[in-house]
C-alpha positions as CSV (number, residue, x, y, z in Angstrom):
1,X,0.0,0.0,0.0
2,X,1.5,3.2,-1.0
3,X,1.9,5.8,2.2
4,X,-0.4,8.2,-0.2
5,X,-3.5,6.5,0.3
6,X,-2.5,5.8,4.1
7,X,-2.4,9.6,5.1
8,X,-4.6,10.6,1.9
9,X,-3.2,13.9,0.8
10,X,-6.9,15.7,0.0
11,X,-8.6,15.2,3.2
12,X,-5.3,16.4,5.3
13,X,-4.6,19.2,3.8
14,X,-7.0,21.4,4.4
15,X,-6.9,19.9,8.1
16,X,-3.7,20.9,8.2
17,X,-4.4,24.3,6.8
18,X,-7.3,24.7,9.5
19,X,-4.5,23.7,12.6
20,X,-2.0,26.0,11.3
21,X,-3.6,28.4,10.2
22,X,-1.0,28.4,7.1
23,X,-2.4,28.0,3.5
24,X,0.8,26.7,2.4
25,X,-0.1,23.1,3.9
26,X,-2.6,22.7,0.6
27,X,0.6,21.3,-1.2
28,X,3.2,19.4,1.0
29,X,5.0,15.8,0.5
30,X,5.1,13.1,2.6
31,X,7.8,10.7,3.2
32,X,7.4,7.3,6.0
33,X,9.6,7.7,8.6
34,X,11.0,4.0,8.6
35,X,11.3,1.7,12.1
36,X,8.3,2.4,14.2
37,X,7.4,-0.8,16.0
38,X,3.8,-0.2,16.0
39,X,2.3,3.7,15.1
40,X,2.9,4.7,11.5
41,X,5.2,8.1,11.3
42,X,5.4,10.4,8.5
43,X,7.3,13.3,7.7
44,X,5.3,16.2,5.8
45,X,6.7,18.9,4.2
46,X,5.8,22.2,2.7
47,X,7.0,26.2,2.0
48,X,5.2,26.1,5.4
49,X,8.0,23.8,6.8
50,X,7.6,20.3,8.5
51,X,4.9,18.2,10.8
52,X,5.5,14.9,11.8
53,X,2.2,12.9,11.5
54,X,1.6,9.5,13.7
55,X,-1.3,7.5,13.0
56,X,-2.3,3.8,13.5
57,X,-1.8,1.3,11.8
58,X,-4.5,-0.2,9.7
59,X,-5.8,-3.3,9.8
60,X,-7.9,-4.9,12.4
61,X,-6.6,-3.4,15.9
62,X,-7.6,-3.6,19.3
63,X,-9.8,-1.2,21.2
64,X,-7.6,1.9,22.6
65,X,-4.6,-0.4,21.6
66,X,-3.4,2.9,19.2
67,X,-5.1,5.3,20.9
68,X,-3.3,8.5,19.2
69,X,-5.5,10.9,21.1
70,X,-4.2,9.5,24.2
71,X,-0.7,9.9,23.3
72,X,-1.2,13.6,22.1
73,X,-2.8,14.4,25.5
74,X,0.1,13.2,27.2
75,X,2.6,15.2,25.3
76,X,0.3,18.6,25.8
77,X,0.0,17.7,29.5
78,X,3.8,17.4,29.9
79,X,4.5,20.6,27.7
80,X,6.4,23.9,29.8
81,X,7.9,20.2,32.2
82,X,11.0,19.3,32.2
83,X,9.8,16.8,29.9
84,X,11.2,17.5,25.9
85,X,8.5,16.9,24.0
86,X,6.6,18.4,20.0
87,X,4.6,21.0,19.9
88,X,1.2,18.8,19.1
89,X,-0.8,20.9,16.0
């Protein structure tokens, strides 16, 4: 399956262009960050600069077993800590 149709390019964009706030993220490219042992990690990149983008995996998945909202609540909570961790757009 060919990373395109796993983060599908026409409905993100304008997501991304509604989090940013940037128009720029219409166009961006998208690469899979290779090694992840379970979430699926991309690199997207535009004039606007880059996001990293974590999402499950697909197929048939446990419930909460890939919870991404989970793991972007934790990073926000521990943001201004002592704690490094992304900005979460």
């Amino acid at each position: 399956m060919a990373h395109e149709e796993l983060i599908r390019p026409e409905e993100l964009a304008p997501v991304l262009v509604r989090a940013t706030g940037d128009e720029r993220w219409h166009r961006f490219s998208s690469s899979l960050i290779a090694g992840g042992k379970s979430n699926l990690t991309f690199e997207l990149e535009s004039e606007a600069g880059a996001l990293i983008l974590r999402r499950p995996p697909t197929g048939d998945l446990l419930p909460r077993a890939h919870d991404m909202g989970r793991e972007a609540r934790i990073q926000q909570a521990l943001s201004g800590t002592e704690v490094p961790v992304p900005d979460i757009v």
